[in-house]
CHARMM internal coordinates of N, CA and C (Angstrom, degrees):
IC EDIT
DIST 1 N 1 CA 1.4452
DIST 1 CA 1 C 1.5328
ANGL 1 N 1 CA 1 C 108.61
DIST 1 C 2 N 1.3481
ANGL 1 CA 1 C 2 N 103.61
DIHE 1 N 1 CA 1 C 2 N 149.33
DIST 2 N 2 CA 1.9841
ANGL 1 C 2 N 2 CA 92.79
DIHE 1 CA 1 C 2 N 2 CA -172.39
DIST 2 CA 2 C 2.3358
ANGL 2 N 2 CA 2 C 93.57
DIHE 1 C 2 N 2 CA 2 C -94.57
DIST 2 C 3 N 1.4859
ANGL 2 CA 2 C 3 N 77.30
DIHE 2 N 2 CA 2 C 3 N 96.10
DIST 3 N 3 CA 1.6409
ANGL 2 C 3 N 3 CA 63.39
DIHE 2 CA 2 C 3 N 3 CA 158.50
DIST 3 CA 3 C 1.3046
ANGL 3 N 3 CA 3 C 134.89
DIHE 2 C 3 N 3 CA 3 C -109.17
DIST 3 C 4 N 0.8752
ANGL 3 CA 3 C 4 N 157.67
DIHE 3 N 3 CA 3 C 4 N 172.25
DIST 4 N 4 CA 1.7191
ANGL 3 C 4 N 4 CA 150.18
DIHE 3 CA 3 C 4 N 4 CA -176.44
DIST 4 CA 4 C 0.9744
ANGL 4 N 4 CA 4 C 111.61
DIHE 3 C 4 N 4 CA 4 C -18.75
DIST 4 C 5 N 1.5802
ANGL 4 CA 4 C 5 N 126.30
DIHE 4 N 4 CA 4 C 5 N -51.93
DIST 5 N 5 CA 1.4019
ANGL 4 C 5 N 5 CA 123.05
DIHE 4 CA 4 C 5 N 5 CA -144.92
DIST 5 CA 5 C 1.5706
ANGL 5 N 5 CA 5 C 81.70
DIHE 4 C 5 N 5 CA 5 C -89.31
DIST 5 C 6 N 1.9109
ANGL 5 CA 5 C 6 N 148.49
DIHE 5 N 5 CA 5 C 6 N -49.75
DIST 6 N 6 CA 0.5446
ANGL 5 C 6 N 6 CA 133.55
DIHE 5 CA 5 C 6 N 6 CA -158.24
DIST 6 CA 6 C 1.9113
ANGL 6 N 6 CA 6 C 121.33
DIHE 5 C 6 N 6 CA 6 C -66.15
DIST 6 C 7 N 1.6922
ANGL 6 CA 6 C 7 N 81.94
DIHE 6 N 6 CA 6 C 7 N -45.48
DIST 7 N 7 CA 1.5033
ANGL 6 C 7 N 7 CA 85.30
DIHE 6 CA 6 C 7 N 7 CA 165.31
DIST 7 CA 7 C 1.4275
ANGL 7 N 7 CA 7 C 130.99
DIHE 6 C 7 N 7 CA 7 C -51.07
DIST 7 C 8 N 1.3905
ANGL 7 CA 7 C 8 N 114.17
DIHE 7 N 7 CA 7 C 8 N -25.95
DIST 8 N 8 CA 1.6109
ANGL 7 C 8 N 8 CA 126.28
DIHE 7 CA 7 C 8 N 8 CA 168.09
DIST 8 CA 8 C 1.7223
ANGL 8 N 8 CA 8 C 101.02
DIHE 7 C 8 N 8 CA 8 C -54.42
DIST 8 C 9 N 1.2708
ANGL 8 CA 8 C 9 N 104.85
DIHE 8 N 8 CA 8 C 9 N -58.54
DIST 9 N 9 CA 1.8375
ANGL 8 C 9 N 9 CA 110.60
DIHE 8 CA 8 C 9 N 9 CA -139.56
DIST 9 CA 9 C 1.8356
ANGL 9 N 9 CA 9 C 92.66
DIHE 8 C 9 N 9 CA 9 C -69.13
DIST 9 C 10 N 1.3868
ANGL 9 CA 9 C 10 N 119.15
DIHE 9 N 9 CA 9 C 10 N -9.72
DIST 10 N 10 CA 1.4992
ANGL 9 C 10 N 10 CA 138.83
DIHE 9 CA 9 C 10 N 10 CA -138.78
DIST 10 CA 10 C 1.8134
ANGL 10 N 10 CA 10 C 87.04
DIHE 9 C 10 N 10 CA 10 C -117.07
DIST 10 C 11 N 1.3063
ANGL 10 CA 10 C 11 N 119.98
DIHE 10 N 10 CA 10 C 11 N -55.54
DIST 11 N 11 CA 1.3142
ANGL 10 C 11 N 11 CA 115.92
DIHE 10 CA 10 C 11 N 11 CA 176.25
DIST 11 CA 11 C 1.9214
ANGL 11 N 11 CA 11 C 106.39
DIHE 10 C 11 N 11 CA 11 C -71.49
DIST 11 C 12 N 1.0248
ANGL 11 CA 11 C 12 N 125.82
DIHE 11 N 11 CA 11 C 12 N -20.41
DIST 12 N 12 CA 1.5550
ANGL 11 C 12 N 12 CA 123.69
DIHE 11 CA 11 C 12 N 12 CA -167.95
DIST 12 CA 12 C 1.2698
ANGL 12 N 12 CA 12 C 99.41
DIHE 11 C 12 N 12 CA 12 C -97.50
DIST 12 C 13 N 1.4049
ANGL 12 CA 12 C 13 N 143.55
DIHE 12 N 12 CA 12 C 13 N -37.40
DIST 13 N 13 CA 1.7269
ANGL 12 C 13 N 13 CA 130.83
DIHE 12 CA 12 C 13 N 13 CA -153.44
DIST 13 CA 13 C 1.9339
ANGL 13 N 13 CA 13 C 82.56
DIHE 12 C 13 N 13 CA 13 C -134.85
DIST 13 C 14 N 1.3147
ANGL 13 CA 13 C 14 N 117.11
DIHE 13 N 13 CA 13 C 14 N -15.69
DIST 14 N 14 CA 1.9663
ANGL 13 C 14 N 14 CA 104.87
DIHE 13 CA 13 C 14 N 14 CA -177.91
DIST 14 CA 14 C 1.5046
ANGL 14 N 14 CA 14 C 90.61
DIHE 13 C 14 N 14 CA 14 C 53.46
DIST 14 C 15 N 1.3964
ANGL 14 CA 14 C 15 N 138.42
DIHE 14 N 14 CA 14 C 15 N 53.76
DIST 15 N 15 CA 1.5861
ANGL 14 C 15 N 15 CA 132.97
DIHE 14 CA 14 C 15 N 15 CA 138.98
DIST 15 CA 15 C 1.5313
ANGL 15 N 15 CA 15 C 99.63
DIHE 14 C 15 N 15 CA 15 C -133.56
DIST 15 C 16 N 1.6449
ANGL 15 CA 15 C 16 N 81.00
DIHE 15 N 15 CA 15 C 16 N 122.90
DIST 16 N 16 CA 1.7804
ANGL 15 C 16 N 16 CA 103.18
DIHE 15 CA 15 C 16 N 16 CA 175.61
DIST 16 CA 16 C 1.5338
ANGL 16 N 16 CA 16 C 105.03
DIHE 15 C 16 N 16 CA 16 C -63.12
DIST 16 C 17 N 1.5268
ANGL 16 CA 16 C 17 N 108.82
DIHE 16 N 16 CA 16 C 17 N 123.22
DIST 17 N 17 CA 1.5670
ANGL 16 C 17 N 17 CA 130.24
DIHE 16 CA 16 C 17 N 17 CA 164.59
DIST 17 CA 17 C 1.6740
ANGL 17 N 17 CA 17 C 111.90
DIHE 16 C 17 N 17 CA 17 C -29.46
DIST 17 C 18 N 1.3784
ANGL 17 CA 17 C 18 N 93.45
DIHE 17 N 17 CA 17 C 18 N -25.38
DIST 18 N 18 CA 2.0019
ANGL 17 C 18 N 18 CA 97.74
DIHE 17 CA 17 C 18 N 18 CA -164.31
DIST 18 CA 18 C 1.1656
ANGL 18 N 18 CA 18 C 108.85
DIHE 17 C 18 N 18 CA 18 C 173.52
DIST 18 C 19 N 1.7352
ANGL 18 CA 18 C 19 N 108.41
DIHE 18 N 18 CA 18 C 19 N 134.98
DIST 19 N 19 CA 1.2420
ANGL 18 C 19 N 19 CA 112.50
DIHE 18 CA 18 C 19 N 19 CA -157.73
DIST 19 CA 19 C 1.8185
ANGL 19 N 19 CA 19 C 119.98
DIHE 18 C 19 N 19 CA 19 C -78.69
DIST 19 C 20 N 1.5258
ANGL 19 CA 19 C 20 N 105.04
DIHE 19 N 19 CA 19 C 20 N 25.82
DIST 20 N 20 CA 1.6584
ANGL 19 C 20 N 20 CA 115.48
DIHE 19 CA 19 C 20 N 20 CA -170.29
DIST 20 CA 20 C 1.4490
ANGL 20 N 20 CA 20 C 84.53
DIHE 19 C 20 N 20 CA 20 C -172.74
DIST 20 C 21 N 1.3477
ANGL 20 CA 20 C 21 N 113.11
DIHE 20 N 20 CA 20 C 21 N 134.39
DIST 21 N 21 CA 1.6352
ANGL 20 C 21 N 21 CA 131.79
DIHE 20 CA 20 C 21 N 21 CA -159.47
DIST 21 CA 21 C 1.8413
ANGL 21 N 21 CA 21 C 93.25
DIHE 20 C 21 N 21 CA 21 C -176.75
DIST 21 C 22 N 1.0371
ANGL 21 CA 21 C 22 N 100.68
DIHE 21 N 21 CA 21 C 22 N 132.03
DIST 22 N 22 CA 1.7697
ANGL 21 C 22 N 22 CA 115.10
DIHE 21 CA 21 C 22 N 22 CA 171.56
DIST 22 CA 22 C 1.8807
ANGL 22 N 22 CA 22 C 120.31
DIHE 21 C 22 N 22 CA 22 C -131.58
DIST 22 C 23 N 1.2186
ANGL 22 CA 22 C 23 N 91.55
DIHE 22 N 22 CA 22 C 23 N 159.49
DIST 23 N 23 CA 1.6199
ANGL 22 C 23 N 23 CA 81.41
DIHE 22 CA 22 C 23 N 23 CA -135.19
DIST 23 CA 23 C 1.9768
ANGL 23 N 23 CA 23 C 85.89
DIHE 22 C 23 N 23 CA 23 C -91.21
DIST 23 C 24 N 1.0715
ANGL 23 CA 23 C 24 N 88.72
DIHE 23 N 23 CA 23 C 24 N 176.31
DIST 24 N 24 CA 1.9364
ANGL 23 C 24 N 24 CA 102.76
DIHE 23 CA 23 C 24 N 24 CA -179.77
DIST 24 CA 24 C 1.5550
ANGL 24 N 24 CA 24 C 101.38
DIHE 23 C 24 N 24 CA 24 C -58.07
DIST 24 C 25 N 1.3894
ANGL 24 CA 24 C 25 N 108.84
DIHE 24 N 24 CA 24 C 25 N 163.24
DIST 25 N 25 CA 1.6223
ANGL 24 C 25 N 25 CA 105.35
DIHE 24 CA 24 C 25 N 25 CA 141.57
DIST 25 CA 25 C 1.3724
ANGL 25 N 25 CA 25 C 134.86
DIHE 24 C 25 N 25 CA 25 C -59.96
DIST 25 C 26 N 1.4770
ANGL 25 CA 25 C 26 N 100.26
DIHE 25 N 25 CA 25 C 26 N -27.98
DIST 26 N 26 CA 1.5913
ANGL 25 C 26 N 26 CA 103.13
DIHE 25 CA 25 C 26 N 26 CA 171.65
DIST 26 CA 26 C 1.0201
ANGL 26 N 26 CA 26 C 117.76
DIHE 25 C 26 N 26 CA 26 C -83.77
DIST 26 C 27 N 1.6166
ANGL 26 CA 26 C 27 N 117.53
DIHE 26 N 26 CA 26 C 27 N -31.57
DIST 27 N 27 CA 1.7426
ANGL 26 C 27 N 27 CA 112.93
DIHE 26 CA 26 C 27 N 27 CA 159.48
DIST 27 CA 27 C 1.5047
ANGL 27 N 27 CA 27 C 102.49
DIHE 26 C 27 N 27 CA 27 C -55.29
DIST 27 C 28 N 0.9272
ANGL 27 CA 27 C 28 N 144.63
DIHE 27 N 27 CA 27 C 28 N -80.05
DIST 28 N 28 CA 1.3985
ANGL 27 C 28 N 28 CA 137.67
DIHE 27 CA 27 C 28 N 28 CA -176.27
DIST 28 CA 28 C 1.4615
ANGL 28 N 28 CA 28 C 130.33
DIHE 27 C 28 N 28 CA 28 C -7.20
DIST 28 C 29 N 1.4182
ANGL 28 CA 28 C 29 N 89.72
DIHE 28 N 28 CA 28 C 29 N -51.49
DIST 29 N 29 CA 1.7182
ANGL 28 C 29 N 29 CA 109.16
DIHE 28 CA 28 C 29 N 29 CA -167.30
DIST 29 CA 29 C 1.5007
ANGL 29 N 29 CA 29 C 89.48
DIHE 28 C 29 N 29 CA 29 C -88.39
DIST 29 C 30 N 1.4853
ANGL 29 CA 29 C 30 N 133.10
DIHE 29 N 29 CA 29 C 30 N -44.65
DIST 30 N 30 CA 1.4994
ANGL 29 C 30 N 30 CA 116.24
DIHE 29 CA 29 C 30 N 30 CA -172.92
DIST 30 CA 30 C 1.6435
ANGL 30 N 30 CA 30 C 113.89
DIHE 29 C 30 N 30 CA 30 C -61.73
DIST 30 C 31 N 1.4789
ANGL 30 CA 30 C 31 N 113.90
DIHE 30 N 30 CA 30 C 31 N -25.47
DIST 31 N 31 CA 1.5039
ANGL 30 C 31 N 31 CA 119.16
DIHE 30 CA 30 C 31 N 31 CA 162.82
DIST 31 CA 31 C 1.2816
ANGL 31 N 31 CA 31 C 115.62
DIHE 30 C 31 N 31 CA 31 C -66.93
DIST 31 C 32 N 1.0949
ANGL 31 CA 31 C 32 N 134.72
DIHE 31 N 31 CA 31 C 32 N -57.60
DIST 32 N 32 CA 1.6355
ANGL 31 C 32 N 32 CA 130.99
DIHE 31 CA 31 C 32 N 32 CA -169.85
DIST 32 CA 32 C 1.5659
ANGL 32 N 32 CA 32 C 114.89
DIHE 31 C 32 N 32 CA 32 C -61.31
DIST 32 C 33 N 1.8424
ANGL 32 CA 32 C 33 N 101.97
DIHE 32 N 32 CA 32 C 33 N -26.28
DIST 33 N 33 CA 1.7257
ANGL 32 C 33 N 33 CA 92.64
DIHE 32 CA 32 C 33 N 33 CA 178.83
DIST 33 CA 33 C 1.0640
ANGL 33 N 33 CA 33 C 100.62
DIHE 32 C 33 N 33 CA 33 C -90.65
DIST 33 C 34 N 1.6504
ANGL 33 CA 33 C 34 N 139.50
DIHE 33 N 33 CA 33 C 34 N -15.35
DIST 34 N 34 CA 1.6860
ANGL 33 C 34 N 34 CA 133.44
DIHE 33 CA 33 C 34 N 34 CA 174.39
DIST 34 CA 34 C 1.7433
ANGL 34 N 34 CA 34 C 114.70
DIHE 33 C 34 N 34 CA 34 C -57.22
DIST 34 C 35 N 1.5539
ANGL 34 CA 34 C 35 N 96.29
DIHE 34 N 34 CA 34 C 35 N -44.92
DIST 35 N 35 CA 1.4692
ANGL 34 C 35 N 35 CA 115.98
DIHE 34 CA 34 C 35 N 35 CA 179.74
DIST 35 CA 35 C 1.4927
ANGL 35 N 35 CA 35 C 114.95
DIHE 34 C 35 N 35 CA 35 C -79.57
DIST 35 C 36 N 1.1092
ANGL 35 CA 35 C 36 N 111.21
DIHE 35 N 35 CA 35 C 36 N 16.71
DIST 36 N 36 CA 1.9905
ANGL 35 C 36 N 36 CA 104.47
DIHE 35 CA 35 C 36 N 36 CA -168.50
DIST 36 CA 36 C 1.5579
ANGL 36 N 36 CA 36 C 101.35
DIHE 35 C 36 N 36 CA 36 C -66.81
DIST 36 C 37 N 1.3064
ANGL 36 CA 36 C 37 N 108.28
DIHE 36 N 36 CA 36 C 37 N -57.35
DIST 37 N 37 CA 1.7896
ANGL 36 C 37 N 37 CA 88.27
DIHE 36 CA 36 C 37 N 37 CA -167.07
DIST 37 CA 37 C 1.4781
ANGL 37 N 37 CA 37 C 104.08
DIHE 36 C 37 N 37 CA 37 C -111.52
DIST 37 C 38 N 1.3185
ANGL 37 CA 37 C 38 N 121.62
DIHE 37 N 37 CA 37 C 38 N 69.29
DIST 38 N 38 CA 1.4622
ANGL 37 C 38 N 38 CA 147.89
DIHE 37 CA 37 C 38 N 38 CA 153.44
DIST 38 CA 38 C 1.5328
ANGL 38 N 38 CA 38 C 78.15
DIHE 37 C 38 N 38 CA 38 C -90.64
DIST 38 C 39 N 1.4136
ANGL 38 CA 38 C 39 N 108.91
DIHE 38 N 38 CA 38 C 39 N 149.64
DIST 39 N 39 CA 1.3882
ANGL 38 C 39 N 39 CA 144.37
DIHE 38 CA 38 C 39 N 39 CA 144.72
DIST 39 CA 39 C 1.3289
ANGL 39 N 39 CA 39 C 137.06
DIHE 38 C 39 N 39 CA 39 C -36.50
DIST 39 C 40 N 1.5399
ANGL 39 CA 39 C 40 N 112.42
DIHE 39 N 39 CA 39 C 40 N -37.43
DIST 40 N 40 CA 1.1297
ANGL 39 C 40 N 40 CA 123.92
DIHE 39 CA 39 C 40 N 40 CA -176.81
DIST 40 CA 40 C 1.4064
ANGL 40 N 40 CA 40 C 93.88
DIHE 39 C 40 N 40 CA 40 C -119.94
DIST 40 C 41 N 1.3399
ANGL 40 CA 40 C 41 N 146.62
DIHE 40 N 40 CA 40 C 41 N 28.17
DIST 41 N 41 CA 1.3716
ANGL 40 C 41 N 41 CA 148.32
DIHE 40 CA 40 C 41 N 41 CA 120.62
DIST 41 CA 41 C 1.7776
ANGL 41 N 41 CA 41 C 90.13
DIHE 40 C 41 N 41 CA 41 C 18.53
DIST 41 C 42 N 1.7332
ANGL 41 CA 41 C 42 N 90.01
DIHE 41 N 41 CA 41 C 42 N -111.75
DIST 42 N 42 CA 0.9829
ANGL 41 C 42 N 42 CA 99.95
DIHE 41 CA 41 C 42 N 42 CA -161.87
DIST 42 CA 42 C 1.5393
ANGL 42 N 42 CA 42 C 139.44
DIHE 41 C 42 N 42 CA 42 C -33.37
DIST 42 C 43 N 1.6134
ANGL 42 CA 42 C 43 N 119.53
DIHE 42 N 42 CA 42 C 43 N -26.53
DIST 43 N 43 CA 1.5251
ANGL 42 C 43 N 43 CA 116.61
DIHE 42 CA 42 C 43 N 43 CA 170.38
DIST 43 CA 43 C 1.5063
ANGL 43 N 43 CA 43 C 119.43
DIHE 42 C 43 N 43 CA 43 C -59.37
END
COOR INIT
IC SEED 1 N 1 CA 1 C
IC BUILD
């Protein structure tokens, strides 16, 4: 899961903690309202 600390280590050296990471619910939700009126919204 990307949590703070990972997202830190990820913004300072740009090498992902692990090669499969899933994002928060609040990461989630901050994507779906960025993407609302994209086109492919709905998929």
């Amino acid at each position: 899961m990307w949590t703070p600390e990972r997202v830190e280590h990820w913004k300072r050296t740009g090498e992902k903690p692990s090669p499969v990471l899933v994002w928060t619910p609040e990461q989630t939700g901050a994507f779906l309202d960025f993407v609302r009126d994209d086109w492919l919204y709905a998929l």
